[in-house]
C-alpha positions in Angstrom: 24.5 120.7 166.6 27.1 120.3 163.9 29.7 117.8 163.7 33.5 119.6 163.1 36.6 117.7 162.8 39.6 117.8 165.3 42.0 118.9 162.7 45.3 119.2 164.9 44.6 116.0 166.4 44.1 114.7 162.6 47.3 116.5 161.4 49.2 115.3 164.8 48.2 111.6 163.4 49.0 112.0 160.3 52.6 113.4 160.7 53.3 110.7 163.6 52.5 108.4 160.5 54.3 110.3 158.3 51.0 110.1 155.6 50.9 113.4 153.1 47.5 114.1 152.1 47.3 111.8 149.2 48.0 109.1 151.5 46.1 109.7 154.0 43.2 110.3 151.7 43.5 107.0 150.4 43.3 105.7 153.3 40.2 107.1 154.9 38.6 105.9 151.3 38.1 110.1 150.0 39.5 112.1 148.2 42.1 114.5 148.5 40.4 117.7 147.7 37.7 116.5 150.0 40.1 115.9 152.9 41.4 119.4 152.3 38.4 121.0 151.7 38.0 119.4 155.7 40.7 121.0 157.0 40.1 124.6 156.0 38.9 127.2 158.4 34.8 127.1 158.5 34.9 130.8 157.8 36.9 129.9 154.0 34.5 129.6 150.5 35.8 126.5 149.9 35.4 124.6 153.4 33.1 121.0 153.7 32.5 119.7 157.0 32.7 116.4 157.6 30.0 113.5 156.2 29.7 110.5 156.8 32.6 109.4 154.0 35.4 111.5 156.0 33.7 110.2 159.6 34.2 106.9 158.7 37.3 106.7 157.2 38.9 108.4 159.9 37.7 106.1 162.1 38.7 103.1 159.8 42.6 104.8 158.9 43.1 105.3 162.8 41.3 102.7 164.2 42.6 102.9 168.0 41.2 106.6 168.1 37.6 107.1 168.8 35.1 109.2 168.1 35.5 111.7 170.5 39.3 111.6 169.4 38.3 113.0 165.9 35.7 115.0 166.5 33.2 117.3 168.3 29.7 118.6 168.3 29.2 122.2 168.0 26.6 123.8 168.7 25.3 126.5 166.0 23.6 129.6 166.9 20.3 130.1 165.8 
């Protein structure tokens, strides 16, 4: 299983809050190119999925959203 993040939903949040990256970074306690690097289609060089650091500070910048809000598990061929 691997742990992906909802991006819409995150990018739905963030523009209801009206947060650009940098702030929403700095919220969630990461940085920007990490939050970006997030974001980015799974298939793209540069794409990290989400660790513990982005988990959390999701959950800590929207704190009325759950887990299940944020994210899903995926399950990953093998």
């Amino acid at each position: 299983m691997k742990i992906k993040l909802r991006v819409d939903v995150l990018e739905k949040l963030q523009r209801e809050k009206q947060w650009t990256d940098t702030e929403l970074a700095k919220r969630m306690g990461i940085s920007r190119s990490r939050l970006w690097r997030a974001k980015l289609p799974e298939d793209h060089t540069e794409y990290c999925s989400p660790g513990e650091s982005l988990i959390t500070g999701a959950l800590l910048a929207f704190p009325e959203k759950s887990f299940d809000d944020l994210f899903f598990l995926d399950r990953m061929c093998s």
